[in-house]
C-alpha positions, 0 to 999 in steps of 0.5 A: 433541542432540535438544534442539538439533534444532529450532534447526537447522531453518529455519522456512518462513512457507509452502510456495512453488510456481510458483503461489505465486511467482506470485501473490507477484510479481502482488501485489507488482507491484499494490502498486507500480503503486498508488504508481506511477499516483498519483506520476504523478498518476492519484488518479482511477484509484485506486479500481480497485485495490480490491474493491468493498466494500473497506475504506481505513483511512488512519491513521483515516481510514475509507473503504469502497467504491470511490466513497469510496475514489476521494473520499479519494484526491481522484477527479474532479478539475476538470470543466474544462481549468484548468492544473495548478500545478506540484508537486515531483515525489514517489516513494514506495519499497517496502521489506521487504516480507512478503507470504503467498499463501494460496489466492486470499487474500494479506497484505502488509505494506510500510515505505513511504517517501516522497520529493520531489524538488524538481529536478535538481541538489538532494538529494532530501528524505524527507517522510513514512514509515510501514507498510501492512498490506494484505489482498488478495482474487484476483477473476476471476484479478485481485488487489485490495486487500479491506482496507488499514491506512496507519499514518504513522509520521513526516511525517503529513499534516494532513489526518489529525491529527483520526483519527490512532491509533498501531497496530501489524498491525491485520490482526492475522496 
């Protein structure tokens, strides 16, 4: 019997209080407004997210700082009024996520699926899906991405052919 005891016990990740819960749905929330001001195409705005020296791994593609994260995200964009060439409109779903409040640091791991609809009346498409490993910093009561590790597992963009590796938790937690 003795034996068998430790089986019946459930295992906790981590103690959950008001402030932890908290903190939880803060971070959830950023992770979800990130997706949500790049969907509605604020790439410009994408830097603000993060620490000042964090790090945004996107399947081998390095940036570090908020000026190279706002460059790989396509920041700036054109000086002048040109019009915009329409695109699909495209959403990106937040599944399973597993998210650790420890003080003022967090991690957060997410599946990520991206969507494009390409009109009213037609199905939906699945163009793209992988995970994210995010650790986060609390700055000034505030949550900001400190490092972020995308690793594409299907529909990788050209663009990151060159620096793609296969990885599984480069947090390593």
């Amino acid at each position: 019997v003795l034996l068998l005891l430790p089986l019946a016990t459930p295992v906790v990740a981590q103690q959950v209080t008001m402030e932890t819960l908290l903190d939880r749905i803060q971070v959830e929330d950023l992770l979800v407004r990130y997706y949500y001001d790049l969907s509605m195409g604020k790439a410009h705005e994408m830097s603000e997210y993060f620490a000042e020296d964090a790090l945004l791994d996107v399947d081998g593609t390095i940036a570090v700082g908020q000026a190279e994260i706002e460059k790989l995200y396509g920041g700036g964009g054109p000086a002048d009024d040109t019009p915009r060439v329409p695109r699909p409109h495209n959403s990106m779903l937040l599944t399973n996520p597993v998210i650790t409040i420890n003080g003022n640091t967090a991690m957060a791991h997410v599946v990520w699926t991206g969507i494009k609809n390409d009109g009213v009346g037609k199905p939906p498409n699945l163009y793209e899906q992988g995970r994210e490993d995010t650790e986060l910093v609390k700055i000034d009561g505030k949550w900001v991405i400190k490092r972020r590790y995308i690793s594409s597992d299907s529909g990788t963009p050209d663009r990151f052919d060159a620096t793609y590796v296969p990885r599984d938790n480069p947090l390593g937690d």
